[in-house]
N, C-alpha and C positions, 0 to 999 in steps of 0.2 A: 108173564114172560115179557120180557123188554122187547123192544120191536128192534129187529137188525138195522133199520136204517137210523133209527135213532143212535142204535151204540154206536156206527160204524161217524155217525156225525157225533158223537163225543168225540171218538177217539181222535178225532179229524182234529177238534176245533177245542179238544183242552190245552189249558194253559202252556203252550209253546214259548219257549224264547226266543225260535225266528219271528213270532206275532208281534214280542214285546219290542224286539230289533228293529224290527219293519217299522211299528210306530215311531221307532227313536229316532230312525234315519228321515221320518217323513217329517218329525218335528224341528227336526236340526235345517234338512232345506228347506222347510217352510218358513224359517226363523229367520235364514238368511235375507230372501226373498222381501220377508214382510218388514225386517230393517231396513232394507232403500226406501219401501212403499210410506212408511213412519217419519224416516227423514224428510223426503221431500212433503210429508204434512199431506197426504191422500188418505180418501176416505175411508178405504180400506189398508188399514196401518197394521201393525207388527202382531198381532193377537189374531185380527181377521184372520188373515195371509194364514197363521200357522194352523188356525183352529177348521179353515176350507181344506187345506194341506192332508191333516189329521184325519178329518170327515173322510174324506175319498180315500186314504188308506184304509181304516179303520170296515169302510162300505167294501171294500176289493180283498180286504181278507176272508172277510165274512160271507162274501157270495162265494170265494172259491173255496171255504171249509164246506158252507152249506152244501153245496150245488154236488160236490166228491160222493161219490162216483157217479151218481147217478145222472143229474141234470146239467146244463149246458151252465158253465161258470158265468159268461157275461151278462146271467141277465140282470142282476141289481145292481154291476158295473154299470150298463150301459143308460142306465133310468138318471148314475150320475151326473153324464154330458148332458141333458137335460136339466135338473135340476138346478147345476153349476149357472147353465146359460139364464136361466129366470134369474137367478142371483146378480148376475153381471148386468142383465137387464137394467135393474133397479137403481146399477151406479151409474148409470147414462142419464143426462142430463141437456134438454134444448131448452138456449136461449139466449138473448141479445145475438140472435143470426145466426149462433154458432153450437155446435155440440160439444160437449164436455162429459169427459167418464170414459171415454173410449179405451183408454190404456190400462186403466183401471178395473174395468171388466173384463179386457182381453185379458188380464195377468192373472184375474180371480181366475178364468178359468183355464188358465197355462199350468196354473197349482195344484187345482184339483187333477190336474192330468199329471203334474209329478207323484201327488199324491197315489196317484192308481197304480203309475209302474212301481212307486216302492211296497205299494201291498200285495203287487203280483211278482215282488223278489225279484225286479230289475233294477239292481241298487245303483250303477251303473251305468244306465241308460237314466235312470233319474237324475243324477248327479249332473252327468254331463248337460242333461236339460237347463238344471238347475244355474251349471255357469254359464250357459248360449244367454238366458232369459238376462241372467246378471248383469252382462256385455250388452245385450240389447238396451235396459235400462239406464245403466251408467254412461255407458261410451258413445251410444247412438244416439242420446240427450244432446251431445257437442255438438254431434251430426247434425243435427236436428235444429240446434241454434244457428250453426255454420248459413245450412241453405236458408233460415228463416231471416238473415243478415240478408242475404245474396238477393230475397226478395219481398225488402220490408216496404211498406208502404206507409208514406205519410203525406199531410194533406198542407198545401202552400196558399196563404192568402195576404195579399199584397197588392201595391199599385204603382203604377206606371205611368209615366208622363202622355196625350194621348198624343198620337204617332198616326201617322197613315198604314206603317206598316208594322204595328205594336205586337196585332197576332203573330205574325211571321218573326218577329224577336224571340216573343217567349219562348215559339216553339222548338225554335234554334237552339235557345238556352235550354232547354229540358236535354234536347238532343244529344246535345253537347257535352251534358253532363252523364249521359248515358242511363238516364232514366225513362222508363216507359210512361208517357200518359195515360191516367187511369181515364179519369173523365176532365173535363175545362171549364169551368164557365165565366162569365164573364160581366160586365154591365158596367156605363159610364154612369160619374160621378165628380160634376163639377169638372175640371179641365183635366181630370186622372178615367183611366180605365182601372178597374178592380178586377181582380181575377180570383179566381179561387179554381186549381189546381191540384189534383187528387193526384200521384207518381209515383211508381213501384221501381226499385233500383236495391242497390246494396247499399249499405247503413252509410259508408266514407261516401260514398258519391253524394246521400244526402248532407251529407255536413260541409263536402266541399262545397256543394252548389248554395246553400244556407249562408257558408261565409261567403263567396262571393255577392252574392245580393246584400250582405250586410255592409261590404265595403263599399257597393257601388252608389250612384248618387242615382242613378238609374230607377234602381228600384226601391221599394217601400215597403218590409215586410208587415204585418199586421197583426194584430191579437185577434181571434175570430170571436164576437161579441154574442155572448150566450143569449138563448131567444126563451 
């Protein structure tokens, strides 16, 4: 005699068309999603994206066919935000100072969470996920260059005739220019002082204050001599 929970988990989890639905919608905004990640040339590009996408659907039907009636649906949902996060883990990346992969793991796992509302039949609450995420990617990119304009930093090495009061020029001229100084240093050199200038400003103030030292007899920009 067949065991009632087995039938009643057939009957649950045979071949449904909302099943095949669910996957369809999970592959269609995974698709979307994973064409920007492809465009821009990220690790995890257009196959990744849909094939996390798919997983986490594919895992949230299946715990809530299984689970019917008896047991609590999210528990092999919930093993997925785990999982996901070990995955995104692995696109992080430290080095030359800085971390890289951040965006790229948070999106792996933005997906697998689209992925899970469309396999628990929030087609809708996915979707609209899916264009926040799209918007944050595309539009918030501008964003993102705007303020990294606003406080780009780049490094000045050049000389100046020597002065009594040569520091107090420069630092006018930075000022001036409305750049912040990062760090200064300095050191004489034959009847010049050299400096070298580290200033965080916006991209034009850098180029105004560049052309001005290029036109002036004042100053002396410099190639900085690889060591």
């Amino acid at each position: 005699m067949m065991d009632p929970s087995f039938q009643l988990f057939g009957e649950r989890f045979g071949l449904e068309w909302s099943h095949v639905l669910r996957l369809a919608v999970a592959l269609i905004l995974g698709g979307l999603i994973g064409l920007e990640r492809e465009f821009r040339d990220k690790p995890a590009g257009f196959r990744t994206i849909i094939l996390i996408t798919a997983g986490a659907c594919i895992f949230s039907i299946i715990s809530e066919a299984a689970a019917w009636p008896y047991t609590d649906n999210t528990r092999i949902a919930a093993q997925i935000v785990t999982g996901v996060g070990f995955l995104g883990a692995g696109a992080i990346i430290r080095g030359r100072g800085n971390v890289y992969g951040l965006t790229t793991a948070a999106t792996i796992w933005a997906v697998a969470a689209i992925g899970m509302a469309v396999g628990f039949g929030e087609y809708l609450f996915a979707t609209a996920a899916t264009v926040g995420i799209l918007i944050v990617l595309l539009l918030f990119n501008l964003v993102e260059r705007a303020i990294g304009n606003l406080k780009d930093t780049q490094a000045y090495h050049f000389g100046v005739e020597k002065h009594p009061d040569a520091l107090q020029r420069i630092t006018g001229l930075f000022k001036e220019a409305r750049l912040r100084t990062v760090s200064r240093v300095w050191w004489e050199d034959k009847d010049s002082f050299i400096f070298d200038v580290v200033a965080r400003g916006s991209k034009a103030n850098h180029d105004r204050l560049r052309e001005k030292m290029a036109l002036s007899e004042e100053f002396r920009l410099r190639s900085k001599s690889k060591k």
